[in-house]
C-alpha atoms as a printed R data frame, in Angstrom:
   type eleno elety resid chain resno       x       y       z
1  ATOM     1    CA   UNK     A     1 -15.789   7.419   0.606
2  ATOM     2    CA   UNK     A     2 -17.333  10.846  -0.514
3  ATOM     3    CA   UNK     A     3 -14.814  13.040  -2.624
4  ATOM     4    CA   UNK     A     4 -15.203  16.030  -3.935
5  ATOM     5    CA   UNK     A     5 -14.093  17.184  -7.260
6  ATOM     6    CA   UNK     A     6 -10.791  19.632  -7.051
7  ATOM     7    CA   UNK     A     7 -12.243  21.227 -10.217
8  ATOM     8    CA   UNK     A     8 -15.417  22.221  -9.835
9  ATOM     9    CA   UNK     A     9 -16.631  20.801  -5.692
10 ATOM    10    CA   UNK     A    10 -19.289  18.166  -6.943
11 ATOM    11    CA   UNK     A    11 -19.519  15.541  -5.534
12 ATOM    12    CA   UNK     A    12 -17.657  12.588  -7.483
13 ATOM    13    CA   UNK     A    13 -18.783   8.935  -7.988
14 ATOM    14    CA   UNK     A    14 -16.580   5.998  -7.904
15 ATOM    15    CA   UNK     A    15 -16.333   4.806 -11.279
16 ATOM    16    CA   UNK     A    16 -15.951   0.489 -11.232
17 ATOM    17    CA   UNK     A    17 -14.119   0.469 -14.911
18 ATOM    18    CA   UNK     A    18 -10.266  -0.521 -16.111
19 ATOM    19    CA   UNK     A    19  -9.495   3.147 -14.631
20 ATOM    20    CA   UNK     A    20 -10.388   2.703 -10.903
21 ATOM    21    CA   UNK     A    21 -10.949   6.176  -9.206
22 ATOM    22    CA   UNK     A    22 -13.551   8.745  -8.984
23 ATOM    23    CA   UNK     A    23 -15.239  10.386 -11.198
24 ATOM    24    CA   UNK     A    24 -16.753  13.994 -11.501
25 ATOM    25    CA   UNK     A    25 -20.369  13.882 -12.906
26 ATOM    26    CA   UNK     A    26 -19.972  17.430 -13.611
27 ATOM    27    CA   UNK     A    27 -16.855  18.274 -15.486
28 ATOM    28    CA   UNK     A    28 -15.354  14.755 -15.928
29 ATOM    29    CA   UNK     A    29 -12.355  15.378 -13.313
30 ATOM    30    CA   UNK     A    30 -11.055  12.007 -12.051
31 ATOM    31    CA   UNK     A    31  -8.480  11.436  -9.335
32 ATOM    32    CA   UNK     A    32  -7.551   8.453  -7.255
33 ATOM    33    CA   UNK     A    33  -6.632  10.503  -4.077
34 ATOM    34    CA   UNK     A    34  -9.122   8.607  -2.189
35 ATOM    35    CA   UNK     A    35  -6.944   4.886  -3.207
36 ATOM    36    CA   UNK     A    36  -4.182   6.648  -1.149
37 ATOM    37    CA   UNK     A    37  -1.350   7.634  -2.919
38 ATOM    38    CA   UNK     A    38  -2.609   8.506  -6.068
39 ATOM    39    CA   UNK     A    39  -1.601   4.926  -7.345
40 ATOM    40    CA   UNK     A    40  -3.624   1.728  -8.324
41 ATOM    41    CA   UNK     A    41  -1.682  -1.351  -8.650
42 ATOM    42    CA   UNK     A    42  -2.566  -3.274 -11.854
43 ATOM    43    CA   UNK     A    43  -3.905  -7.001 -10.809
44 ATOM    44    CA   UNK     A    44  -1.138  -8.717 -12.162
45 ATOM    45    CA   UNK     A    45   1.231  -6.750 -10.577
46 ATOM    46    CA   UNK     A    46  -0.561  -7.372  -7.413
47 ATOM    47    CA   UNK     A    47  -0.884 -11.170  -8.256
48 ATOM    48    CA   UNK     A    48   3.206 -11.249  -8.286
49 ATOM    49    CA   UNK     A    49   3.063  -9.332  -4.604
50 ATOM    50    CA   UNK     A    50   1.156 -12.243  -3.262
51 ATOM    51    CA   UNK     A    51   4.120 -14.929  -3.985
52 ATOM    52    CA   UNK     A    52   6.762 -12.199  -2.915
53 ATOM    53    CA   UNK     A    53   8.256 -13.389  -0.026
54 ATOM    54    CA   UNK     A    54   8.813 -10.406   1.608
55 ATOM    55    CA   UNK     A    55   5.095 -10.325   2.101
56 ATOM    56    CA   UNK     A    56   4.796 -13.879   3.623
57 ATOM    57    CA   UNK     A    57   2.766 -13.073   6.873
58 ATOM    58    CA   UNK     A    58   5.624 -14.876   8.925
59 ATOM    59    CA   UNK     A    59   8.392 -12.815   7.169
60 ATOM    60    CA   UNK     A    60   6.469  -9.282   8.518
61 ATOM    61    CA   UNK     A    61   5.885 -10.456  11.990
62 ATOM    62    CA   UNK     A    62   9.833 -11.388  12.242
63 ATOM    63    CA   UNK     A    63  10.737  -7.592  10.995
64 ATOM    64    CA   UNK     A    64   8.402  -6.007  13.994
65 ATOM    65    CA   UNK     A    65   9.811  -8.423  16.756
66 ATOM    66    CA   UNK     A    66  11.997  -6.185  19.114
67 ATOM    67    CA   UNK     A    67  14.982  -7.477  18.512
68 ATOM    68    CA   UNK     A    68  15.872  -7.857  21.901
69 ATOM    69    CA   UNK     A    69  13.093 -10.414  22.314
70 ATOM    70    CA   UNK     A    70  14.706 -12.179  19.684
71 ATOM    71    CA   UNK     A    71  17.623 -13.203  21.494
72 ATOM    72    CA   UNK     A    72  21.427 -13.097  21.170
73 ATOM    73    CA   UNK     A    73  20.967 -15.740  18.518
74 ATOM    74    CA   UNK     A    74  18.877 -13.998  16.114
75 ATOM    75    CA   UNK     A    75  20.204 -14.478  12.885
76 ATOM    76    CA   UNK     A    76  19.678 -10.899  11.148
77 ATOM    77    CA   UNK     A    77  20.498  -8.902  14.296
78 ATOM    78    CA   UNK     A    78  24.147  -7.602  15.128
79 ATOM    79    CA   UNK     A    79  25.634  -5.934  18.358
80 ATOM    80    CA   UNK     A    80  25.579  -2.229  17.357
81 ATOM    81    CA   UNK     A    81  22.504  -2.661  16.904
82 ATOM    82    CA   UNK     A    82  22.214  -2.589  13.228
83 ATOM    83    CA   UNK     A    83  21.222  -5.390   9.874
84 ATOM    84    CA   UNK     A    84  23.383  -7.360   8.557
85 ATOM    85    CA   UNK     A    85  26.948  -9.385   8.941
């Protein structure tokens, strides 16, 4: 992805060090806009995120079922329509 530096309007490299992001050769501006929300997750933050189980591949495709395919036996699903018992 090509960013350009909110500083100055070079345009900025990605720099590959313990500080992901871009960087501005220019005036030394870095951002991490172009990560998405301005965030990096450290690695052993996103080695715990693997065992979550709310991020088992079979847990997400359960919460986007229509709940109506689910039947009137689905476990999480209540009449009026909302979570829980």
């Amino acid at each position: 992805m090509r960013c350009s530096c909110k500083e100055c309007g070079t345009d900025m490299i990605q720099a590959e060090s313990l500080h992901l992001g871009c960087v501005c050769p220019e005036c030394g501006y870095r951002c991490t806009d172009c990560l998405g929300t301005n965030t990096v997750v450290p690695r052993d933050q996103l080695a715990r995120l693997q065992e979550d189980p709310r991020f088992d591949p079979e847990a997400l495709a359960a919460s986007l079922r229509d709940p109506e395919e689910a039947g009137p036996d689905a476990d999480d699903w209540s009449e009026d329509g909302g979570y829980g018992r």
